[in-house]
N, C-alpha and C positions, 0 to 999 in steps of 0.2 A: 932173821933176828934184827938186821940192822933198818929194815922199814921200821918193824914195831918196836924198836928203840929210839927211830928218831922221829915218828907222826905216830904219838899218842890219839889221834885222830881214828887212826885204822883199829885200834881196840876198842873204840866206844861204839863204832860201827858193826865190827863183829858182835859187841854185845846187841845192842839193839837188833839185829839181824836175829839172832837166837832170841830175844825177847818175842819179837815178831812169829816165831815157829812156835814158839809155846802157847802164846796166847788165840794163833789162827787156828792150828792146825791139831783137830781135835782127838786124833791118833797119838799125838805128843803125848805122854805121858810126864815126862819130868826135862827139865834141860839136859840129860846128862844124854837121854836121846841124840839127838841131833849132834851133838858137839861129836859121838861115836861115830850113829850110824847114817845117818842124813847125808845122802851126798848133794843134794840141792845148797844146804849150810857149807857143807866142803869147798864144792864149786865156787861158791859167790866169795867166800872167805880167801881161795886160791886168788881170785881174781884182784880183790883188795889188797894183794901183796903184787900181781903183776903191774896192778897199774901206777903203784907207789914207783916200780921198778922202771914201768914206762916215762913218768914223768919226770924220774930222773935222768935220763938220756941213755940208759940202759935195755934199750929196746931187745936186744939178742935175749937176755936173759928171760925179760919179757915175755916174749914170745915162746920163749921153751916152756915156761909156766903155761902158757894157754896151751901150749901142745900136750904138754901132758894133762891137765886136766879135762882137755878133750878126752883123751883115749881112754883113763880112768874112770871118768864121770861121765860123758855120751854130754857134755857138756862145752857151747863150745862161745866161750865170753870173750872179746876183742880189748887187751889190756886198754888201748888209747879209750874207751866207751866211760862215760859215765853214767854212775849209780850210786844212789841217793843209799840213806839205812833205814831200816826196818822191812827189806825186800824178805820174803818170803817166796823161795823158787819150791813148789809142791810135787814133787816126785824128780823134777828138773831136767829127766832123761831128754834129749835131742831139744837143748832150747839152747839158739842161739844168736846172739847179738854182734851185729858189725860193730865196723871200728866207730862212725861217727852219733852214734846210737846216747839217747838222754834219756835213764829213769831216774825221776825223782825220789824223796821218800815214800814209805809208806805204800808200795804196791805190792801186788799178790800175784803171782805168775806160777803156772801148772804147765804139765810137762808140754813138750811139741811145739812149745811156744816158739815162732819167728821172727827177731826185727833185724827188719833184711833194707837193702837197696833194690832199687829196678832195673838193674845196671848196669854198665860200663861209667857212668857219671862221676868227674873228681867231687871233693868239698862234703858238706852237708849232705848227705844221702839218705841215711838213715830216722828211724822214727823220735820222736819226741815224749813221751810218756811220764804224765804230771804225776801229781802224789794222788793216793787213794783211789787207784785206779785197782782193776779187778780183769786179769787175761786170762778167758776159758784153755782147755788143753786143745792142743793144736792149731790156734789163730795161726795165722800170717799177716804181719802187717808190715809195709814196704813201703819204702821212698821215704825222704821228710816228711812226715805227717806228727800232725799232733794229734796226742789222745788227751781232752781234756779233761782236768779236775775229777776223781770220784765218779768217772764212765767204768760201763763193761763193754767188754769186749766177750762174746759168746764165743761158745767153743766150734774148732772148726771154722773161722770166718776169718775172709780175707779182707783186709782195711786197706784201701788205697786212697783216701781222701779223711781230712782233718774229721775227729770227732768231737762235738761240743762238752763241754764239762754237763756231768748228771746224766748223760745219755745212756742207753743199751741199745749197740748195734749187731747184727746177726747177720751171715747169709755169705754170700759167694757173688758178687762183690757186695761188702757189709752197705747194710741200711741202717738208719735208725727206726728201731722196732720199738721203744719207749723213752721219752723224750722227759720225765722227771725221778730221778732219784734223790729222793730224798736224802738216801744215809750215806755211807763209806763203804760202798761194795769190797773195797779191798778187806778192810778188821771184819767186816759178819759174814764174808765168803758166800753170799748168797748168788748160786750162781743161776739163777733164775731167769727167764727174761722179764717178768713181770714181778714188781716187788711181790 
């Protein structure tokens, strides 16, 4: 109560967040879905309170929040990590992000998803992930890397090197398999490799 009492910020995020599942995700039938039964919206929503919790110096508590919505949710979000609103985590089971981990607004992540480090390395480890971006179910992407602008990431594919904005990279270690996107892969979920 007392996050969402004192950062009105974390409710318009939660909103946008469910805005995002309604409008993506075309099993959504109404908002009152996800707010019940969603545990990707759970997850990300749990998360939004640990990391209010985090950046208060209240890290223990923090951490119990990601502990449990680990176990509950197969969900496992690093309070210190930032994330942008209008995420859309689609089924969410086993996706999870380190601590030094950046998604911006407006992306779409399916289950399996990784942003992982490579490591034992302190600091900066983890990925970078712009807005309108599009994460097939079970990528791994690791180390600092940036995924730029409105890229896909196909499913199954390990990213270990920066991807340019409008890209679709594939494969094991990811290439780029097409090099112009036009739209917002994240909002038309088109998980294609070829528009």
């Amino acid at each position: 109560r007392e996050a969402l009492a004192e950062d009105q910020n974390i409710l318009s995020q939660i909103a946008q967040d469910l805005i995002a599942i309604v409008d993506r995700d075309p099993a959504c039938r109404t908002p009152l879905e996800p707010l019940l039964f969603y545990k990707g919206f759970h997850a990300i929503t749990t998360y939004r309170i640990s990391h209010w919790l985090w950046q208060h110096d209240r890290t223990i508590m923090a951490l119990q929040f990601q502990s449990l919505a680990s176990e509950v949710f197969a969900v496992d979000i690093h309070p210190a990590a930032t994330i942008g609103c209008g995420i859309l985590l689609d089924h969410a089971t086993s996706f999870v992000v380190g601590e030094t981990a950046i998604i911006r607004d407006n992306v779409s992540i399916l289950h399996e998803v990784t942003l992982g480090g490579t490591g034992k390395e302190e600091g900066d480890r983890h990925p970078i992930v712009e807005s309108g971006v599009l994460i097939g179910a079970g990528a791994k992407i690791l180390g600092r890397v940036t995924i730029g602008a409105c890229a896909k990431i196909a499913a199954s594919s390990v990213v270990l090197e920066n991807v340019p904005p409008h890209t679709t990279v594939a494969g094991v270690p990811a290439v780029i398999v097409n090099d112009s996107i036009p739209d917002n892969p994240a909002l038309d979920m088109n998980q294609r490799l070829c528009n």
